[in-house]
NUZALO-283500 format. One record per residue (C-alpha): residue number from 1; residue in one letter; x, y, z. Coordinates in steps of 0.25 Angstrom, whole numbers, plus 5000, padded with zeros to 4 digits. Layout:
<pts>
 seq type    x    y    z
 NUM    A    X    Y    Z
...
</pts>
This chain:
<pts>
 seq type    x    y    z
   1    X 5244 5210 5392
   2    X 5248 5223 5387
   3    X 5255 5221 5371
   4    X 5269 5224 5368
   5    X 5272 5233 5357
   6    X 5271 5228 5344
   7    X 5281 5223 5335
   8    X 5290 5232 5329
   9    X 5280 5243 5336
  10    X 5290 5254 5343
  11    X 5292 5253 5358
  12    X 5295 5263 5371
  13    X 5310 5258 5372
  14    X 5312 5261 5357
  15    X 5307 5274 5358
  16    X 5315 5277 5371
  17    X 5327 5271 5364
  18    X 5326 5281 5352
  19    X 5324 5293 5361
  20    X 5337 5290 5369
  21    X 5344 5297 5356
  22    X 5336 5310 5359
  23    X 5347 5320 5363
  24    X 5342 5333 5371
  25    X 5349 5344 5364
  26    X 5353 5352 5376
  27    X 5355 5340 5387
  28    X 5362 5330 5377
  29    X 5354 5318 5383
  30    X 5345 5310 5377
  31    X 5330 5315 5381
  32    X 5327 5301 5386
  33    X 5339 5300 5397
  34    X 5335 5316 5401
  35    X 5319 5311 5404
  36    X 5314 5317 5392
  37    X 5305 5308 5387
  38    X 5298 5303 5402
  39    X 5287 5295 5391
  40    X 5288 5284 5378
  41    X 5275 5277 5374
  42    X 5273 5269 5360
  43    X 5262 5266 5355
  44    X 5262 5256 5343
  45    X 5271 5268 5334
  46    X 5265 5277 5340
  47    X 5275 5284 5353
  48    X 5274 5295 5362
  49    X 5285 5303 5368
  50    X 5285 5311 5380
  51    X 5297 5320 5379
  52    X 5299 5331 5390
  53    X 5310 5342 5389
  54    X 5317 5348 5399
  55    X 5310 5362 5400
  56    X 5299 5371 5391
  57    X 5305 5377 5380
  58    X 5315 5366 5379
  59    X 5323 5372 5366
  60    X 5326 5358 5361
  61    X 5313 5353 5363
  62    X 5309 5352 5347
  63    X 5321 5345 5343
  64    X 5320 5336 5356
  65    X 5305 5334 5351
  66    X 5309 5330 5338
  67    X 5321 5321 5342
  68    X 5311 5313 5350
  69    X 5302 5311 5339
  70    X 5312 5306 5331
  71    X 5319 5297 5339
  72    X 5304 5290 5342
  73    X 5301 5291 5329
  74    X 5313 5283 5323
  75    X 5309 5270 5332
  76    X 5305 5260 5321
  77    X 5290 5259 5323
  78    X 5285 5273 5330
  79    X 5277 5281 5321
  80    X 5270 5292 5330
  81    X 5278 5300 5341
  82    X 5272 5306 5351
  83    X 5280 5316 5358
  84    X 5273 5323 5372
  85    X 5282 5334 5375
  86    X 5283 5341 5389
  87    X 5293 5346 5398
  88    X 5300 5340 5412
  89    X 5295 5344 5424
  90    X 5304 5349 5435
  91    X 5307 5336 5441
  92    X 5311 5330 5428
  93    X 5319 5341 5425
  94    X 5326 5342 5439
  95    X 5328 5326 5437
  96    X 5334 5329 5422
  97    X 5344 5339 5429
  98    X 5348 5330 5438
  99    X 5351 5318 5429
 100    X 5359 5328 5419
 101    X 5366 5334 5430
 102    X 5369 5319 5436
 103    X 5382 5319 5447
 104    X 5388 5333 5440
 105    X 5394 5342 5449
 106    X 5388 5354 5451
 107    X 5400 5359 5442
 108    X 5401 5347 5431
 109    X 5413 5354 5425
 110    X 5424 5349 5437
 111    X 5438 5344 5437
 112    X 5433 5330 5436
 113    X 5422 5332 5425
 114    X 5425 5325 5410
 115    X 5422 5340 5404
 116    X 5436 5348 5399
 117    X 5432 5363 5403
 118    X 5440 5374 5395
 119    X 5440 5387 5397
 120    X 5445 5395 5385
 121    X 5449 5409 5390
 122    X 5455 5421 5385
 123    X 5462 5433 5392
 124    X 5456 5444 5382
 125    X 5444 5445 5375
 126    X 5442 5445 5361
 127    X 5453 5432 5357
 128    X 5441 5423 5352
 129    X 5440 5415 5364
 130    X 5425 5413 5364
 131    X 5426 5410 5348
 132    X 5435 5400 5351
 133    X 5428 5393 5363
 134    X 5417 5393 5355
 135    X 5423 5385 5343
 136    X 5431 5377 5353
 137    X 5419 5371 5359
 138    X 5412 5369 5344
 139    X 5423 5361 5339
 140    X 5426 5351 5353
 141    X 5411 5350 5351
 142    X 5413 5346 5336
 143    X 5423 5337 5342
 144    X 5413 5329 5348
 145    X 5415 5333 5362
 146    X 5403 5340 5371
 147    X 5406 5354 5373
 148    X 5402 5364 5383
 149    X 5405 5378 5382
 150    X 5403 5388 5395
 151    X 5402 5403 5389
 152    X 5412 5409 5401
 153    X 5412 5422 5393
 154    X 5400 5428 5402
 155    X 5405 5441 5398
 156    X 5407 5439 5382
 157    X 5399 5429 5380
 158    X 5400 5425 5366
 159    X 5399 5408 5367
 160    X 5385 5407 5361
 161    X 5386 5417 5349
 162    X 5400 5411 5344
 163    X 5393 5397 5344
 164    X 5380 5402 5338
 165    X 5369 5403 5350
 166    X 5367 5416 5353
 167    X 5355 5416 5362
 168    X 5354 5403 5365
 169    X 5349 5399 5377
 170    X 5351 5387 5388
 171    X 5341 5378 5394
 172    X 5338 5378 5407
 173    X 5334 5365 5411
 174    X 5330 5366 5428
 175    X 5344 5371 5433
 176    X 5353 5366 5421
 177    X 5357 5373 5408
 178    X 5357 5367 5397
 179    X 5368 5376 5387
 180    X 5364 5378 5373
 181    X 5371 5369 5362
 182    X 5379 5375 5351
 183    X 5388 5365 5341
 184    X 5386 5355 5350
 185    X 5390 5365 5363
 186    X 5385 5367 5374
 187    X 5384 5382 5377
 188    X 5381 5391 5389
 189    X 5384 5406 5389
 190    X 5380 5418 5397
 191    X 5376 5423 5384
 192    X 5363 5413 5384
 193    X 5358 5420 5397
 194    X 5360 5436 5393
 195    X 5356 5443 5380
 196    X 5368 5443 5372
 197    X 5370 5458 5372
 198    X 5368 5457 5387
 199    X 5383 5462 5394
 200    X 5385 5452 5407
 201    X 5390 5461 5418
 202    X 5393 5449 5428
 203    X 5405 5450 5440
 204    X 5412 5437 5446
 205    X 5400 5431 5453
 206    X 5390 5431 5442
 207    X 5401 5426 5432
 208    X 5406 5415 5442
 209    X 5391 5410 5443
 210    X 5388 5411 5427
 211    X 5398 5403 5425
 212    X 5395 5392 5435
 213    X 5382 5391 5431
 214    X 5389 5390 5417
 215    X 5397 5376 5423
 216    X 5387 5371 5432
 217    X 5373 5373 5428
 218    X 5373 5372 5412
 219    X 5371 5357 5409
 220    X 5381 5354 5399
 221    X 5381 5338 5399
 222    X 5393 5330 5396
 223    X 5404 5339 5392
 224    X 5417 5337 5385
 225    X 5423 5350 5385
 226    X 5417 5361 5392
 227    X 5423 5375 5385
 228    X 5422 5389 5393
 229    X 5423 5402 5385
 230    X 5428 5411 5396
 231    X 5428 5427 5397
 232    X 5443 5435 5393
 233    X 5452 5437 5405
 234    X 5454 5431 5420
 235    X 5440 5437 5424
 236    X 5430 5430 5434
 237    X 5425 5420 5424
 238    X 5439 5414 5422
 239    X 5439 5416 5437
 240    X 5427 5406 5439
 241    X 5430 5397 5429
 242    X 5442 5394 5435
 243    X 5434 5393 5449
 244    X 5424 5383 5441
 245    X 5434 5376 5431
 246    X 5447 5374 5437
 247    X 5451 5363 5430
 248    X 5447 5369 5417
 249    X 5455 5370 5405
 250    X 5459 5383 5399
 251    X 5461 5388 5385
 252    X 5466 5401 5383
 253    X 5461 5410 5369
 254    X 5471 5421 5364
 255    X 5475 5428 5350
 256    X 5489 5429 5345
 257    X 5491 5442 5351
 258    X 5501 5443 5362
 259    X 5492 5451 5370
 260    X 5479 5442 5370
 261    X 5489 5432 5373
 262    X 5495 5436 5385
 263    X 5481 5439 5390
 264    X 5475 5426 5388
 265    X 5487 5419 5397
 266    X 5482 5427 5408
 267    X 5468 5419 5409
 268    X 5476 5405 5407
 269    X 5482 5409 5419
 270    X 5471 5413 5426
 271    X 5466 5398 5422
 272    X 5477 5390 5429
 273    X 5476 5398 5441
 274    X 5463 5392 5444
 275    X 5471 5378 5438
 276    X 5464 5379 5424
 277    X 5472 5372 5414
 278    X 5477 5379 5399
 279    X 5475 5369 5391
 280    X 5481 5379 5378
 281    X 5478 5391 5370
 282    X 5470 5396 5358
 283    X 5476 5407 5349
 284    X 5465 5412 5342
 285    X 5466 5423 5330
 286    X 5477 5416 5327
 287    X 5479 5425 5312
 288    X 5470 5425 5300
 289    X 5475 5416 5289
 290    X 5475 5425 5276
 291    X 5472 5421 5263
 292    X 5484 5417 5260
 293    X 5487 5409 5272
 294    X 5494 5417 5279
 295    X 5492 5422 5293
 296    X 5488 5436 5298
 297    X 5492 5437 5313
 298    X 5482 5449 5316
 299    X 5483 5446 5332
 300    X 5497 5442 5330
 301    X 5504 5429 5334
 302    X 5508 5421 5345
 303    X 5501 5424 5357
 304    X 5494 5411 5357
 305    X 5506 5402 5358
 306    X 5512 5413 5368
 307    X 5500 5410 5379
 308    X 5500 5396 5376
 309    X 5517 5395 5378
 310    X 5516 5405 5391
 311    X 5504 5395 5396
 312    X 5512 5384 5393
 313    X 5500 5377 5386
 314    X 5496 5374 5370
 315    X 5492 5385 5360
 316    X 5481 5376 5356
 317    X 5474 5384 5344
 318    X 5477 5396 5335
 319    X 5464 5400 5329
 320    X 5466 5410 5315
 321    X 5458 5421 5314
 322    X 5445 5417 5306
 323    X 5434 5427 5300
 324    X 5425 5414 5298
 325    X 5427 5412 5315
 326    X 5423 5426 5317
 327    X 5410 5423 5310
 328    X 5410 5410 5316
 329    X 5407 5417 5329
 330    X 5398 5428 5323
 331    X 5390 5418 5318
 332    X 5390 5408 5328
 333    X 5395 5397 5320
 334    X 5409 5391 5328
 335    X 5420 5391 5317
 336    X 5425 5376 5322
 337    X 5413 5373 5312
 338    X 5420 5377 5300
 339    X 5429 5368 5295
 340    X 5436 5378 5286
 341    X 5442 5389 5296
 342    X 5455 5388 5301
 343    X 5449 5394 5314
 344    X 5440 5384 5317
 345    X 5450 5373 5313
 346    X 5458 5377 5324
 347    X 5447 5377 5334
 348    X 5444 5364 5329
 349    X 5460 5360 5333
 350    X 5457 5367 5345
 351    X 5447 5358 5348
 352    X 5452 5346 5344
 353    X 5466 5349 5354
 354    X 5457 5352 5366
 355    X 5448 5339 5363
 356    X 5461 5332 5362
 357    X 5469 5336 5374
 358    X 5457 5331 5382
 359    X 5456 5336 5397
 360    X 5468 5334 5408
 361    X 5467 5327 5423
 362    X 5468 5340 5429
 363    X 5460 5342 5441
 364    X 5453 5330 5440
 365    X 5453 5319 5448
 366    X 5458 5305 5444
 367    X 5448 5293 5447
 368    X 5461 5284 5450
 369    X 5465 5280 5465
 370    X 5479 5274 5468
 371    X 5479 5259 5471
</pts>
C-alpha cells in the first residue's frame, strides 16, 4: 500500500492552493485557472513545478517565475522548489484563447456589455484632449475601477508617451492581443506597431479596420470603463467609431476661447447623429493661477460653459493651466499622481463625476418581461 504524506509534510492541493494567488500580469488571471502550471508533485519538502507560459519571450516570464516560487515556497513545509519552465503548445494556447474569450461577441464592447465606452473628442487639435484622456483613465483607475484606453488618435498618437511607455510593445498570444499596462491601464496605440517618428498616411478603410482590430482583437478582460482618445475633427475615425460604438458616450475637450469652442460642438453633433450620447464637457487651460491667487485667462473665458449650455449637457471640469501638467506629459508621469496640482485635482473630480454618474439604459436591452 502506497504511504500518505507525512505529518505536517507539504501536499499537491496546498501547493495548488497557494498558486491560485499567482496573477498573469498581462491576462489578469491566476496562472492556474489559464493552464499554466499543467504539473504539481511533492516530494517530502521537496516540490516541482511545471509552469508553461503562453509564448517564447514571454515579457512577464521572470516575474511570473518568481511569483510561482514564492507562493510554493510560503506553504508551511516545502523547502526546495523546483520550477520546469516551458512554453504552450498550439493546442493549449488555441484552448487558452478559447476559454479567455468564453461567449464574447466578436465585438465585446455592445449595447448590452457592463463596459461604459467614452469617447473623449475634440473639434480642433492642440486643446489637451489627449493629456486629459490620459489623466482620466489614470485616476478611474486609482479609483478602483478597470480601465481600458483605445489610442483612436491614429494620426497624433501621443497615449503611450503621456502615460510613460513609449515603445512598449503588446503580446500576441495566438490571434489576441494583449495591451500593454501602464497605472494599472490597459493600453493599445497605433504608436506600439510604427516607429514613433513614423507619419501614418492611412484613408478611410485602413482607419476603419485599425480601429476594429483595436475593439475586437485586443484582449482587455473585464472592463469598467473602456476610454477612447479620438483624432480632432468629424473625420473617418469619428465616422467609424460612431459605426462600431453607437451607444457610446461622449465627452467633448475645448479651451476657454470662443473659437475652440464653437468648433468642439461641431464633433458632439457629429456624435449624436450616429445616437452617441454627451455625457458633458471639459474646459481645459482654464487660466494660470498667479502667485497671488489670482487668475490669468490667457485663452480667455467662457467658452467651456458656452458649448456645454448650447449642448444642453454639464460643463463637468475646468482644468487650470499647470507647468507641472505640461512636464507631466513630457516626462510620462500622469499629473493625477500629484496630490498637490490643481490640475490634477480637477481631473481627479473629474473622474470621480463620471464614476459616479454610472452608465444610463440607453440602447440596451431589459431582461424583464410583462406578466
Amino acid at each position: 500500500m502506497a504511504e500518505g504524506p507525512a505529518p505536517g509534510a507539504p501536499t499537491e492541493q496546498q501547493v495548488r492552493r497557494a498558486l491560485e494567488r499567482v496573477i498573469d500580469p498581462e491576462l489578469r488571471r491566476p496562472v492556474t485557472e489559464l493552464g499554466m502550471i499543467p504539473r504539481v508533485s511533492v516530494e517530502g519538502d521537496r516540490v516541482s513545478i511545471e509552469l508553461e507560459l503562453t509564448i517564447v519571450g514571454c515579457p512577464a516570464a521572470d516575474r511570473i517565475e518568481r511569483d510561482v516560487r514564492e507562493a510554493a515556497s510560503s506553504v508551511p513545509g516545502v523547502a526546495v522548489v523546483d520550477i520546469a519552465v516551458g512554453v504552450m503548445d498550439r493546442a493549449a494556447r488555441d484552448a487558452l484563447i478559447a476559454r479567455l474569450r468564453g461567449d464574447r461577441p466578436s465585438m465585446p464592447f455592445t449595447a448590452d456589455s457592463l463596459t461604459r465606452v467614452i469617447a473623449v473628442t475634440s473639434g480642433k487639435g492642440g486643446v489637451g484632449k489627449s493629456t486629459i484622456t490620459a489623466n482620466l483613465a489614470v485616476a478611474l483607475a486609482r479609483q478602483g475601477l478597470r480601465v481600458g484606453l483605445v489610442d483612436a488618435d491614429v494620426f497624433g498618437f501621443s497615449i503611450p508617451g503621456l502615460l510613460g511607455i513609449a515603445g512598449a510593445k503588446p503580446t500576441r498570444v495566438g490571434e489576441a492581443i494583449m495591451p500593454p499596462r501602464a497605472h494599472d491601464v490597459a493600453v493599445i496605440s497605433i504608436g506600439m506597431f510604427v516607429d514613433e517618428r513614423t507619419a501614418v498616411s492611412w484613408r478611410g478603410p485602413m482607419l476603419h479596420r485599425t480601429v476594429q482590430q483595436f475593439l475586437t482583437e485586443v484582449y482587455f478582460g473585464d472592463l469598467d470603463v473602456l476610454l477612447l482618445d479620438m483624432p480632432p475633427g468629424t473625420g473617418d475615425v469619428a465616422i467609424s467609431v460612431g459605426q462600431l460604438l453607437p451607444h457610446a458616450e461622449v465627452l467633448v475637450v475645448t479651451t476657454p476661447q470662443r473659437a475652440a469652442a464653437d468648433v468642439a460642438e461641431r464633433s458632439a453633433l457629429v456624435a449624436r447623429q450616429t445616437g452617441q450620447t454627451v455625457i458633458g464637457v471639459v474646459e481645459n487651460m482654464a487660466g494660470l493661477v498667479q502667485g497671488d491667487g489670482s487668475l490669468l485667462e490667457l485663452f480667455g473665458s467662457g467658452g467651456g460653459a458656452e458649448t456645454a449650455a448650447r449642448l444642453a449637457v454639464p460643463l463637468l471640469a475646468q482644468v487650470p493651466l499647470s507647468v507641472a501638467l505640461r512636464e507631466g506629459g513630457d516626462a510620462g508621469v500622469p499629473i493625477v499622481l500629484d496630490e498637490a496640482d490643481a490640475a490634477g485635482a480637477a481631473i481627479r473630480a473629474l473622474a470621480a463625476t463620471i464614476a459616479a454618474r454610472g452608465r444610463g439604459l440607453a440602447g440596451r436591452p431589459l431582461t424583464v418581461s410583462p406578466r
